[in-house]
mmCIF file of the N, C-alpha and C atoms, coordinates in Angstrom:
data_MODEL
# 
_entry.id   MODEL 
# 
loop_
_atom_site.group_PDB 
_atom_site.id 
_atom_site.type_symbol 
_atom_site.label_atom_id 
_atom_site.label_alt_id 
_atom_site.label_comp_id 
_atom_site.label_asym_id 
_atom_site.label_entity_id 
_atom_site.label_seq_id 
_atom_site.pdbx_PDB_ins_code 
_atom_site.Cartn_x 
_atom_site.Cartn_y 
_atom_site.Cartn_z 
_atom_site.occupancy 
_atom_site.B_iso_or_equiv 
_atom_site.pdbx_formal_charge 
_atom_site.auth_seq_id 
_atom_site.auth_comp_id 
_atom_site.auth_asym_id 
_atom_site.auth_atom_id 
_atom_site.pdbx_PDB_model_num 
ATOM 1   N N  . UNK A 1 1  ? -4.125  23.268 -1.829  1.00 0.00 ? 1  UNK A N  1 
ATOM 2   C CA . UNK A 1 1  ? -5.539  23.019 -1.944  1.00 0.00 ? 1  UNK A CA 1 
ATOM 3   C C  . UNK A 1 1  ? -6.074  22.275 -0.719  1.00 0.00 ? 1  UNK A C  1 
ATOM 4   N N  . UNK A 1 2  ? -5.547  21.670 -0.323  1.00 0.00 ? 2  UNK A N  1 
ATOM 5   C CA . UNK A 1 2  ? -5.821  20.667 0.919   1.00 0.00 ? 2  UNK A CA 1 
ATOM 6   C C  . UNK A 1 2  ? -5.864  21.877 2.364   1.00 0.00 ? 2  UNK A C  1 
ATOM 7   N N  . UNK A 1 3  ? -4.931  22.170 2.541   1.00 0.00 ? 3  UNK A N  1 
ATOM 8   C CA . UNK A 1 3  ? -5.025  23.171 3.406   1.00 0.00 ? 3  UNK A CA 1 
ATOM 9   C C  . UNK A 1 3  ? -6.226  24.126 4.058   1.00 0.00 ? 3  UNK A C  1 
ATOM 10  N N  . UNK A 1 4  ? -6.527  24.974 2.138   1.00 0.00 ? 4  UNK A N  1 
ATOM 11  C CA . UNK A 1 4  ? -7.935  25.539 1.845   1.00 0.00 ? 4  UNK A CA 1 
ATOM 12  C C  . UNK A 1 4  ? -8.655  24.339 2.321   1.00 0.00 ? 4  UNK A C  1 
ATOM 13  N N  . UNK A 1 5  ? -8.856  23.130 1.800   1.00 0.00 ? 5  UNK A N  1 
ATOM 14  C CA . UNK A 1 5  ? -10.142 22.482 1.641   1.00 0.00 ? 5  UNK A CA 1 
ATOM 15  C C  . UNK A 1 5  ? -10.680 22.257 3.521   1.00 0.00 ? 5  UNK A C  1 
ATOM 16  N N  . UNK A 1 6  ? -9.154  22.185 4.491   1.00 0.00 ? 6  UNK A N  1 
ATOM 17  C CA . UNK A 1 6  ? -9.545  22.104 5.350   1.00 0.00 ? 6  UNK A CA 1 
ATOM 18  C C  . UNK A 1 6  ? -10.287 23.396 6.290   1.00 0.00 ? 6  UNK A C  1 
ATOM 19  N N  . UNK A 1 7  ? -9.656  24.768 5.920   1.00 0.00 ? 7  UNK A N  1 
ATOM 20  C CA . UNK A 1 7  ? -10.345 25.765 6.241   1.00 0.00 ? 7  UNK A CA 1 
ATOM 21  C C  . UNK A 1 7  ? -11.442 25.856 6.348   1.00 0.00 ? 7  UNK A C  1 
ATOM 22  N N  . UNK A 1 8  ? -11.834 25.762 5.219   1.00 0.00 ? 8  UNK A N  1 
ATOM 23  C CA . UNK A 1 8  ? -13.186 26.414 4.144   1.00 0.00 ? 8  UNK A CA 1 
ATOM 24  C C  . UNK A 1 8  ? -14.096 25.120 3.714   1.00 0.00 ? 8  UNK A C  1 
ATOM 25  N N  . UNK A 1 9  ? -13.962 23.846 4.122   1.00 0.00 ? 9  UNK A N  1 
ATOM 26  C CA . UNK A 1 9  ? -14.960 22.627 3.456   1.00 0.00 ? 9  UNK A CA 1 
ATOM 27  C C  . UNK A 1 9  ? -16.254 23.079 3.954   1.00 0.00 ? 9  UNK A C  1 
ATOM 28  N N  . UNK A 1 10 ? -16.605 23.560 5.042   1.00 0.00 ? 10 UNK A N  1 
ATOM 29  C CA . UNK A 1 10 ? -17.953 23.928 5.259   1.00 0.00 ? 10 UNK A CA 1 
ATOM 30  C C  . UNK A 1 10 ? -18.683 24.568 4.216   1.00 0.00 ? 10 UNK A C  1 
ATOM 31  N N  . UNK A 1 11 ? -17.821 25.110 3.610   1.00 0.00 ? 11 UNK A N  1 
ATOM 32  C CA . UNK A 1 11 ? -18.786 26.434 2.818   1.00 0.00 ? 11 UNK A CA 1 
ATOM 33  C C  . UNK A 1 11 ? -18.746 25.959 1.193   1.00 0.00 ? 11 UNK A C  1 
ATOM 34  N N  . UNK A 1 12 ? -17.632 24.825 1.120   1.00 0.00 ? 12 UNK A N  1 
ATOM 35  C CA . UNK A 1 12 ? -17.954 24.341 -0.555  1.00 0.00 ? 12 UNK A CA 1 
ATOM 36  C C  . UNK A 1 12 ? -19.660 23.586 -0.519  1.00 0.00 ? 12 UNK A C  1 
ATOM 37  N N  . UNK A 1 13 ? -19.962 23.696 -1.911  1.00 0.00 ? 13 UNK A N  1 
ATOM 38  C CA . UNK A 1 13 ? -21.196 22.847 -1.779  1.00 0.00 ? 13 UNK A CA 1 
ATOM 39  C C  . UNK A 1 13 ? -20.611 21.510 -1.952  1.00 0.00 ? 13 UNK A C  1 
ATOM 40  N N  . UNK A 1 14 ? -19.068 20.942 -2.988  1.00 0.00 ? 14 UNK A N  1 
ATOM 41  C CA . UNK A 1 14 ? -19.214 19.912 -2.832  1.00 0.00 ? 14 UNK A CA 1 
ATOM 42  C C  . UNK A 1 14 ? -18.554 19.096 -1.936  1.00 0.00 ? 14 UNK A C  1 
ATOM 43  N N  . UNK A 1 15 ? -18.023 20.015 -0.676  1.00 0.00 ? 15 UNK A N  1 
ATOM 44  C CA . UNK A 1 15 ? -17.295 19.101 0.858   1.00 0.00 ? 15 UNK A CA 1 
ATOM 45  C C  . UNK A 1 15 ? -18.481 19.514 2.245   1.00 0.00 ? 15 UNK A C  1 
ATOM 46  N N  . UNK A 1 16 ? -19.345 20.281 1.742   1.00 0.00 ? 16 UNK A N  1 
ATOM 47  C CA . UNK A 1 16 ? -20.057 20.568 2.943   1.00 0.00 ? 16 UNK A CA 1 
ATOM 48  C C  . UNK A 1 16 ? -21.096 19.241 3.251   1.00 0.00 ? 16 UNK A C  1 
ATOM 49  N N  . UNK A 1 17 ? -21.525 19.250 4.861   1.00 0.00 ? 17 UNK A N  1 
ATOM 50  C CA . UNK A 1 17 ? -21.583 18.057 4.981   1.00 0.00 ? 17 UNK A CA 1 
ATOM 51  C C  . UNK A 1 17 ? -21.116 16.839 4.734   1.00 0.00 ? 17 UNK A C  1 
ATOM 52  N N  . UNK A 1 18 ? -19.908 16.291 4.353   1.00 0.00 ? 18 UNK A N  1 
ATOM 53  C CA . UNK A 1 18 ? -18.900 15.284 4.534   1.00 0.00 ? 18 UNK A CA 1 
ATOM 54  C C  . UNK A 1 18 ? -18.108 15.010 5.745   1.00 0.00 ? 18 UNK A C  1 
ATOM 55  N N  . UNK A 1 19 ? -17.771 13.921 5.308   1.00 0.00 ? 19 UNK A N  1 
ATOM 56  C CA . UNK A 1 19 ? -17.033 13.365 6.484   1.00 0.00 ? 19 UNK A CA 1 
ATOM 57  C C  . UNK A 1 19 ? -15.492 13.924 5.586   1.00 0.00 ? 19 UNK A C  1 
ATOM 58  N N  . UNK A 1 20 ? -15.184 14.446 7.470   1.00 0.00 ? 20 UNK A N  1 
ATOM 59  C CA . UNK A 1 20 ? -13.741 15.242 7.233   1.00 0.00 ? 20 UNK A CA 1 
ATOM 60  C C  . UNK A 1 20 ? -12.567 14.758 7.289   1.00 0.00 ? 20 UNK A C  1 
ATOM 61  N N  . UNK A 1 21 ? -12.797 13.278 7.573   1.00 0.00 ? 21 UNK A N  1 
ATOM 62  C CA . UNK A 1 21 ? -11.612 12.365 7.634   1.00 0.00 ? 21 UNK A CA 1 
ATOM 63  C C  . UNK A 1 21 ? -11.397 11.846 6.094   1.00 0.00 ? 21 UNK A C  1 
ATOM 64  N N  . UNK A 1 22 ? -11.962 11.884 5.099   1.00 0.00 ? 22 UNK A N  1 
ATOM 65  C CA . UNK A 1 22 ? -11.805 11.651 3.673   1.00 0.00 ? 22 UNK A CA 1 
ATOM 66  C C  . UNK A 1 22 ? -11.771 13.093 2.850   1.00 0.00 ? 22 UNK A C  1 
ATOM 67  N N  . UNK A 1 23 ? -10.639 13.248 2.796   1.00 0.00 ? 23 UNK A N  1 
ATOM 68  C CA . UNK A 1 23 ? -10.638 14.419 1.946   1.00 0.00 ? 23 UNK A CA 1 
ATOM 69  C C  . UNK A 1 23 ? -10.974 14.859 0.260   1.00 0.00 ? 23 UNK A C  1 
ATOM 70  N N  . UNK A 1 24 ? -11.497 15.739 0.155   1.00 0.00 ? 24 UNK A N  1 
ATOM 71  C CA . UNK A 1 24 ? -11.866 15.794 -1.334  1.00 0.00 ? 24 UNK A CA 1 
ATOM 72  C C  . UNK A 1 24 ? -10.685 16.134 -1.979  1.00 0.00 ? 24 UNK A C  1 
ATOM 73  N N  . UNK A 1 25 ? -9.505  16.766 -1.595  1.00 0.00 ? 25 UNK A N  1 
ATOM 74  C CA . UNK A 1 25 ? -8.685  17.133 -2.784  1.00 0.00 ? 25 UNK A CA 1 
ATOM 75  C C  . UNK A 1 25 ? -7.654  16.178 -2.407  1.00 0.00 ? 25 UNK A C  1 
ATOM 76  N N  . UNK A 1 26 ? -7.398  15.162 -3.412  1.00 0.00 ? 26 UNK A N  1 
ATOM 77  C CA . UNK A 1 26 ? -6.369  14.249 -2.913  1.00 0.00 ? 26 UNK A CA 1 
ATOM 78  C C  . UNK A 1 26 ? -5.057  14.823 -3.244  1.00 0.00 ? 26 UNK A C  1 
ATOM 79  N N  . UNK A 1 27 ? -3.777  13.465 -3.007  1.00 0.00 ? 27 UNK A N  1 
ATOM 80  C CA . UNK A 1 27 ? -2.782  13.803 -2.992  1.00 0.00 ? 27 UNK A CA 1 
ATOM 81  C C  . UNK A 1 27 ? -2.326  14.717 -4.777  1.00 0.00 ? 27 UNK A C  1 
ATOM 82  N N  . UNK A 1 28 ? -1.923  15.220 -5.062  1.00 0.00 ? 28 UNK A N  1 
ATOM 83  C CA . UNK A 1 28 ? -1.262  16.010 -6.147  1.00 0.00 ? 28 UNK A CA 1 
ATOM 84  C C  . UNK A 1 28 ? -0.035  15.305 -6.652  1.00 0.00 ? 28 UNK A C  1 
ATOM 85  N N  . UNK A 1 29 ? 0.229   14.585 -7.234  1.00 0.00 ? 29 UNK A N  1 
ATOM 86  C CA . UNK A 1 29 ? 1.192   14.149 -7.522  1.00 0.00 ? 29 UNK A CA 1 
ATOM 87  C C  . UNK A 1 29 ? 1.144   13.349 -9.192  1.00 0.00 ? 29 UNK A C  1 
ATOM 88  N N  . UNK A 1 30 ? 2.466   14.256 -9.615  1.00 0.00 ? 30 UNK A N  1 
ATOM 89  C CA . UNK A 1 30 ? 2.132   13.559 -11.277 1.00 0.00 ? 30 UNK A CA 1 
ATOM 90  C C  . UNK A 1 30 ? 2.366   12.544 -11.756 1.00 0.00 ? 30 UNK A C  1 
ATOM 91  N N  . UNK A 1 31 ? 0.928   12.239 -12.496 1.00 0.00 ? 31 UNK A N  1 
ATOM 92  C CA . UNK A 1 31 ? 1.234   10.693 -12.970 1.00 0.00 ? 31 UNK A CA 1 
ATOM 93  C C  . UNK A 1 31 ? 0.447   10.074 -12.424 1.00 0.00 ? 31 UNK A C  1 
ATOM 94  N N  . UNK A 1 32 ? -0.189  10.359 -11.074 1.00 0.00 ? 32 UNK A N  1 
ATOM 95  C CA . UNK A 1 32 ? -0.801  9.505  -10.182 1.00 0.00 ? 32 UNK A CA 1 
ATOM 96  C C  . UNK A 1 32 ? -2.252  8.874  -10.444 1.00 0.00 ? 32 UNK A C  1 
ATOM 97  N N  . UNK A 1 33 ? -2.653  9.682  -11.215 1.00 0.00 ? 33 UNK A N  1 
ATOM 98  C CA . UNK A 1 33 ? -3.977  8.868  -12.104 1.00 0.00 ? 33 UNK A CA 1 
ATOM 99  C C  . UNK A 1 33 ? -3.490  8.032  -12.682 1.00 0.00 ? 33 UNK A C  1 
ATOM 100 N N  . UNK A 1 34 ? -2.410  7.060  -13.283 1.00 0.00 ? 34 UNK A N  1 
ATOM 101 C CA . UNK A 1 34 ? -2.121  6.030  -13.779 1.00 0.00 ? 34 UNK A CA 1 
ATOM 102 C C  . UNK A 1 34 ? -1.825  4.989  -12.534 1.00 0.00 ? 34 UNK A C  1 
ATOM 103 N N  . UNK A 1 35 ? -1.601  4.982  -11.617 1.00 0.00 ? 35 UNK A N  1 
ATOM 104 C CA . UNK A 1 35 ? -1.565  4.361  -10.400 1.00 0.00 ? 35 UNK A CA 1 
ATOM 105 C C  . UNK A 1 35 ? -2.441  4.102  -9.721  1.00 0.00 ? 35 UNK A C  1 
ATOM 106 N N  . UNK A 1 36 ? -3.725  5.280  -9.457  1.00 0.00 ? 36 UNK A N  1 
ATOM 107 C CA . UNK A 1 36 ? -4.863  4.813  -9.012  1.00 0.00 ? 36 UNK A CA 1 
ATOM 108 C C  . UNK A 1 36 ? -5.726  4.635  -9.372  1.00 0.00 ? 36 UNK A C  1 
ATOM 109 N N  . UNK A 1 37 ? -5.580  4.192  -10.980 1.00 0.00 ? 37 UNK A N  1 
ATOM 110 C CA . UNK A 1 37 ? -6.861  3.998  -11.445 1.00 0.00 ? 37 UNK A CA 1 
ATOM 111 C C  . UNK A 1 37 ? -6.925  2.908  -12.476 1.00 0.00 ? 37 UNK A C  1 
ATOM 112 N N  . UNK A 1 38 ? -7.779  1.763  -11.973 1.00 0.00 ? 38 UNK A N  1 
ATOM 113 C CA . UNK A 1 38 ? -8.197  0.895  -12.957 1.00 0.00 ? 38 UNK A CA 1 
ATOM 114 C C  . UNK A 1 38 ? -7.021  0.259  -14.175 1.00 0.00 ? 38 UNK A C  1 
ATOM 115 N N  . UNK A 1 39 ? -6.088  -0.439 -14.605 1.00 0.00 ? 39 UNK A N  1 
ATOM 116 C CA . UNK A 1 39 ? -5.860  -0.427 -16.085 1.00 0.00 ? 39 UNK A CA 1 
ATOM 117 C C  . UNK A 1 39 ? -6.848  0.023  -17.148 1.00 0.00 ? 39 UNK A C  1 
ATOM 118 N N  . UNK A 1 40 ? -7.741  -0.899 -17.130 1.00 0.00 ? 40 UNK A N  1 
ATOM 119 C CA . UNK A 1 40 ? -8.768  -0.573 -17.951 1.00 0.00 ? 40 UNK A CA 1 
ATOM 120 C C  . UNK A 1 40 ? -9.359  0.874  -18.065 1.00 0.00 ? 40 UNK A C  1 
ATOM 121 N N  . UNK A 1 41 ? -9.360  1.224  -16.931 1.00 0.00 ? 41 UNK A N  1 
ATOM 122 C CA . UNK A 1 41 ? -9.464  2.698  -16.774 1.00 0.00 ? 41 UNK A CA 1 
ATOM 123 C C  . UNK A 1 41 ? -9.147  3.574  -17.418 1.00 0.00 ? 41 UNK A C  1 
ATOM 124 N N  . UNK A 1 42 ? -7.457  3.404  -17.292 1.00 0.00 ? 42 UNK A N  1 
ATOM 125 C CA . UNK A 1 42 ? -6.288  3.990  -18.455 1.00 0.00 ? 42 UNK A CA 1 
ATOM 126 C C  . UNK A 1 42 ? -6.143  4.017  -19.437 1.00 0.00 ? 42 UNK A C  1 
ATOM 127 N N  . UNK A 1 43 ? -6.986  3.198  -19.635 1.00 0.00 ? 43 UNK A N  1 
ATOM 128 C CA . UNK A 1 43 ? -6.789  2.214  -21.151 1.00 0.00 ? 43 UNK A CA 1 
ATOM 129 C C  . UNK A 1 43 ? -7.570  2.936  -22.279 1.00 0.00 ? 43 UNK A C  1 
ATOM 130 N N  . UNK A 1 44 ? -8.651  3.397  -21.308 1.00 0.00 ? 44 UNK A N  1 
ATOM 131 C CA . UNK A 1 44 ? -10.019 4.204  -21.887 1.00 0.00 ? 44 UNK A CA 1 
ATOM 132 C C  . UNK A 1 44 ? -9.882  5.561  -21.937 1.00 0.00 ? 44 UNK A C  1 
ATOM 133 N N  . UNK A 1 45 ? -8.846  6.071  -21.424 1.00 0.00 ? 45 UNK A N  1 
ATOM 134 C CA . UNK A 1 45 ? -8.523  7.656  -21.086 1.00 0.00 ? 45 UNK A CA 1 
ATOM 135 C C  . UNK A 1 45 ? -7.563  7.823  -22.271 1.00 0.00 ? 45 UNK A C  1 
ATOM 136 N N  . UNK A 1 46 ? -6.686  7.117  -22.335 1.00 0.00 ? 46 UNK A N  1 
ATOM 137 C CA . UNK A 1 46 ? -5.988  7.259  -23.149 1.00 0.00 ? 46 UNK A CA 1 
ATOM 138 C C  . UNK A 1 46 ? -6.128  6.758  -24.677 1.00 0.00 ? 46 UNK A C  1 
ATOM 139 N N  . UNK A 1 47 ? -7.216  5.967  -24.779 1.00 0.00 ? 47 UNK A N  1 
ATOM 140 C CA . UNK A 1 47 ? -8.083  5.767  -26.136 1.00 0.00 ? 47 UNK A CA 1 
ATOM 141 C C  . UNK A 1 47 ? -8.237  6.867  -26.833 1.00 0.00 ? 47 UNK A C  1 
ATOM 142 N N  . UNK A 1 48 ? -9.183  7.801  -25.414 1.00 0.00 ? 48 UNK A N  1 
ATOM 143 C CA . UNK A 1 48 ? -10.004 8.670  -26.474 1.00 0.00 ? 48 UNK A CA 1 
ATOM 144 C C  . UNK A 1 48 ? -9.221  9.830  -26.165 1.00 0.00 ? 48 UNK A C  1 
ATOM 145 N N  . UNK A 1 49 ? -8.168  10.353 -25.231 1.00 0.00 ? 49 UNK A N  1 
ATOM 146 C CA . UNK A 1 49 ? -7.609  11.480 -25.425 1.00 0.00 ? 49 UNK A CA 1 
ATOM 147 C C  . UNK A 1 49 ? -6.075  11.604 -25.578 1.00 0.00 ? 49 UNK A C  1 
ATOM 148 N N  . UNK A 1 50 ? -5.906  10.348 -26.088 1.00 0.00 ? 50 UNK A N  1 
ATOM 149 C CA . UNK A 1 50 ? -4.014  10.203 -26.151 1.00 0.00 ? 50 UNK A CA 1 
ATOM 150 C C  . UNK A 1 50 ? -3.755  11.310 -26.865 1.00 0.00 ? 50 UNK A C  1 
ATOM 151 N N  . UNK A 1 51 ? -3.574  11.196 -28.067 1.00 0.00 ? 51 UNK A N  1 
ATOM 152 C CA . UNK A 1 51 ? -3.452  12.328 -28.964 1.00 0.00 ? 51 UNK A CA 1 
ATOM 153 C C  . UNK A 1 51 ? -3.252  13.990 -28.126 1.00 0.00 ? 51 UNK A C  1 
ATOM 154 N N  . UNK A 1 52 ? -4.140  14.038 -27.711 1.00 0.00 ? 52 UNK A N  1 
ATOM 155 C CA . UNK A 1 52 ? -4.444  15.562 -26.836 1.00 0.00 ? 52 UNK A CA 1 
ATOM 156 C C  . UNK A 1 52 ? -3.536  15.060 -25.705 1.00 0.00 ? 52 UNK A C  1 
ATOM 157 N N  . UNK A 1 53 ? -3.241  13.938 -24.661 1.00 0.00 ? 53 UNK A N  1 
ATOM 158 C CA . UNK A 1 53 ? -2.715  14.166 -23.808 1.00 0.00 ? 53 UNK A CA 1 
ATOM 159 C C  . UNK A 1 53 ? -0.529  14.350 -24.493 1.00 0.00 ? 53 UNK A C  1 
ATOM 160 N N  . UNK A 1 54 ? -0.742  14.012 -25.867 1.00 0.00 ? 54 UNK A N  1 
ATOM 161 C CA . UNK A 1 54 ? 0.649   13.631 -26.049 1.00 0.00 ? 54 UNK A CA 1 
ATOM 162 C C  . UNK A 1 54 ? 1.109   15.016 -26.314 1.00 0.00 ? 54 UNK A C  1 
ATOM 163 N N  . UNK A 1 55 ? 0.044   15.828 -26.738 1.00 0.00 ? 55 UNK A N  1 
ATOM 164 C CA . UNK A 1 55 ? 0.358   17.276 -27.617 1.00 0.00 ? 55 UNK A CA 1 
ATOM 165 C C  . UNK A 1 55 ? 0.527   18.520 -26.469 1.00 0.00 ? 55 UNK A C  1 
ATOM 166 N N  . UNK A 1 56 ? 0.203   18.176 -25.009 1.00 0.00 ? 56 UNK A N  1 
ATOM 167 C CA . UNK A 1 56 ? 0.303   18.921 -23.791 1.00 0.00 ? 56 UNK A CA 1 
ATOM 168 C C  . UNK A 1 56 ? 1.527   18.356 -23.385 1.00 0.00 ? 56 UNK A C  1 
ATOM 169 N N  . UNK A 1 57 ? 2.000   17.108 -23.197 1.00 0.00 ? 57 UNK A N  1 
ATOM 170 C CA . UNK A 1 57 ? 3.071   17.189 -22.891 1.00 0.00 ? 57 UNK A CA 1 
ATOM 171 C C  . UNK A 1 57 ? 3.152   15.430 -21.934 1.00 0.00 ? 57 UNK A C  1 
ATOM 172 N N  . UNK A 1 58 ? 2.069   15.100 -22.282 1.00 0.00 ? 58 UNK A N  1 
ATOM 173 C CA . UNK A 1 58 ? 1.846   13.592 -21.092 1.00 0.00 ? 58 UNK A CA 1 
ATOM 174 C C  . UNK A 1 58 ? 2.450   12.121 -22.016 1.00 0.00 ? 58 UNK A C  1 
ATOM 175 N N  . UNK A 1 59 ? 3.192   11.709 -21.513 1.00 0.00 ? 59 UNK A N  1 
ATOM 176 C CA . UNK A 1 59 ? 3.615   10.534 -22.171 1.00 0.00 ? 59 UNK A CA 1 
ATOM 177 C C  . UNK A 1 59 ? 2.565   9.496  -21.596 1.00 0.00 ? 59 UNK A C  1 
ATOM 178 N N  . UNK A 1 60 ? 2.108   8.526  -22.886 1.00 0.00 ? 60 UNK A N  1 
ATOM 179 C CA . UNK A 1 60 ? 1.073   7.614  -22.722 1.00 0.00 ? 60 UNK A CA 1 
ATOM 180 C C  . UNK A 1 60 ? 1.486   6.189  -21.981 1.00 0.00 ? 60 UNK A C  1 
ATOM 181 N N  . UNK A 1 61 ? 0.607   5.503  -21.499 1.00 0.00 ? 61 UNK A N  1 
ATOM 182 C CA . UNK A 1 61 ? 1.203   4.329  -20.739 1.00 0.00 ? 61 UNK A CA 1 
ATOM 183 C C  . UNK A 1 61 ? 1.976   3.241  -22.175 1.00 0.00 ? 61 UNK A C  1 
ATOM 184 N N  . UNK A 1 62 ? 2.671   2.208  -22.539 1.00 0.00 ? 62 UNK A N  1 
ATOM 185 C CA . UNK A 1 62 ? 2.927   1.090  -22.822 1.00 0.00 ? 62 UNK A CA 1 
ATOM 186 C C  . UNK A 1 62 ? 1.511   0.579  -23.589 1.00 0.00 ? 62 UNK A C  1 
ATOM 187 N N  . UNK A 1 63 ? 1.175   0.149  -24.360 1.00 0.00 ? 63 UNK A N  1 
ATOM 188 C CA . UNK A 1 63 ? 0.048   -0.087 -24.812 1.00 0.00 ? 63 UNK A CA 1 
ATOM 189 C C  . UNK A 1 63 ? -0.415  -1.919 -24.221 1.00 0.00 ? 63 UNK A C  1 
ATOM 190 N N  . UNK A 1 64 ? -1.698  -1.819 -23.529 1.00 0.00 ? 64 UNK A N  1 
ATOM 191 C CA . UNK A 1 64 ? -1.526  -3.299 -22.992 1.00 0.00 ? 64 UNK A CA 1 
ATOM 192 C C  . UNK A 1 64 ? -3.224  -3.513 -23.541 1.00 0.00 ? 64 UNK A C  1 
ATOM 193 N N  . UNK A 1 65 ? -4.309  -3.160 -24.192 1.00 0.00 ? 65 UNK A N  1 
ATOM 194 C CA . UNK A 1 65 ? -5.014  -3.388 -24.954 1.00 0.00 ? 65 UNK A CA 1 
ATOM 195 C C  . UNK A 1 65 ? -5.330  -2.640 -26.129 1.00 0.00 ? 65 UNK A C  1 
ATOM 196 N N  . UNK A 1 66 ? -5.835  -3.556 -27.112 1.00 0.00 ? 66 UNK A N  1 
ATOM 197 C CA . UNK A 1 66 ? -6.298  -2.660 -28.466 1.00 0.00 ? 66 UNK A CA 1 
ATOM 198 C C  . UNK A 1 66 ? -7.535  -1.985 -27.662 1.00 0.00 ? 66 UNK A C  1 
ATOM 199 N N  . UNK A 1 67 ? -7.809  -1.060 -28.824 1.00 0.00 ? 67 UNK A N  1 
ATOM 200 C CA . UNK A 1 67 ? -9.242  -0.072 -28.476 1.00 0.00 ? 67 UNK A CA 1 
ATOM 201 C C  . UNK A 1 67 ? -10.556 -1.170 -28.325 1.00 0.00 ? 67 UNK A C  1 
ATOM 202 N N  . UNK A 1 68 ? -10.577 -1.983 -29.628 1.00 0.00 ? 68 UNK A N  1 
ATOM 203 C CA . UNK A 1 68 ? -11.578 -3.216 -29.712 1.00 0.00 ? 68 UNK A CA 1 
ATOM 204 C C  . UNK A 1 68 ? -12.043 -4.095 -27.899 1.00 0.00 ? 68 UNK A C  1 
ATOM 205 N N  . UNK A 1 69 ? -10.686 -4.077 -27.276 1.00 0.00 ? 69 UNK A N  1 
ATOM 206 C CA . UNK A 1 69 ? -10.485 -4.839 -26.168 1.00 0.00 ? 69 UNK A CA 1 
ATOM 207 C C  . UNK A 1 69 ? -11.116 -3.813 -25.258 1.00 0.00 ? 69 UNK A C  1 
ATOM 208 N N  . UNK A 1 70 ? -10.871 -2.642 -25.166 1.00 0.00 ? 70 UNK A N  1 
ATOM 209 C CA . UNK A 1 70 ? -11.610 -1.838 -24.232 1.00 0.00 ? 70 UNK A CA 1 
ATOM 210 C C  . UNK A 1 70 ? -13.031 -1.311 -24.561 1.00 0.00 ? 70 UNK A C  1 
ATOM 211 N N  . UNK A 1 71 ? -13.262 -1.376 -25.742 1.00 0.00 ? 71 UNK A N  1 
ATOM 212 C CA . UNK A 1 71 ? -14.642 -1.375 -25.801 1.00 0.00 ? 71 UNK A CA 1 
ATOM 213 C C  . UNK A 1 71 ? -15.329 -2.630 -25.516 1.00 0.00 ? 71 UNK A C  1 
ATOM 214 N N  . UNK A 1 72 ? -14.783 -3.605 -25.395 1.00 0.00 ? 72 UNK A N  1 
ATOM 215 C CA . UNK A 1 72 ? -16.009 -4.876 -25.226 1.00 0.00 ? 72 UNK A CA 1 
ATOM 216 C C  . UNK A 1 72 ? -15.931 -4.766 -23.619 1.00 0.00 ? 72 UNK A C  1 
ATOM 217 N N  . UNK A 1 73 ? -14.748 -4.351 -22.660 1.00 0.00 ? 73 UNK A N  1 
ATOM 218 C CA . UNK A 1 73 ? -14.741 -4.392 -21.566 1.00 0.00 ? 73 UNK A CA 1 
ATOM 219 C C  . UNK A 1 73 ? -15.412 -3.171 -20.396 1.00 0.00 ? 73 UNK A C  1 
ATOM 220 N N  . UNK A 1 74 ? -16.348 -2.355 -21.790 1.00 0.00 ? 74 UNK A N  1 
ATOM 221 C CA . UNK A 1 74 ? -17.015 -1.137 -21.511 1.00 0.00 ? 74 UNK A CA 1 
ATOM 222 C C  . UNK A 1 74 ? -18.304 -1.667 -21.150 1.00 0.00 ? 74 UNK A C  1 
ATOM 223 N N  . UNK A 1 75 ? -18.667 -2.812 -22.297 1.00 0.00 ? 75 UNK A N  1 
ATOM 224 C CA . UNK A 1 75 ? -20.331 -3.262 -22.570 1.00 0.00 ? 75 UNK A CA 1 
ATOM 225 C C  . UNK A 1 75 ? -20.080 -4.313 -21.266 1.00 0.00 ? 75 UNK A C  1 
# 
């Protein structure tokens, strides 16, 4: 994808006009949304779609807040 994105970014609507030193399709690597993103982040992804992510095949993080805790850290 990266490759493409460097070909062809002119002609996407959402890389055209960007700066070409920040790429839109980042690295690919699994798992890696738990690394770059937020705890709390995680916390919230996996609230509302654990279930669905467990039934595809994604093991969920360690549990480090209740749901209660991530909703007050929403408001």
């Amino acid at each position: 994808m990266r490759e493409l994105e460097q070909r062809q970014s002119e002609e996407w609507i959402a890389t055209k006009n960007r700066r070409q030193d920040i790429p839109f399709v980042r690295v690919a690597k699994s798992g890696g949304w738990k690394t770059m993103l937020p705890a709390v982040s995680v916390d919230v992804i996996e609230s509302a779609w654990g279930p669905l992510m467990e039934t595809v095949g994604y093991q969920r993080t360690p549990a480090r807040m209740t749901e209660s805790t991530v909703i007050q850290n929403l408001a």
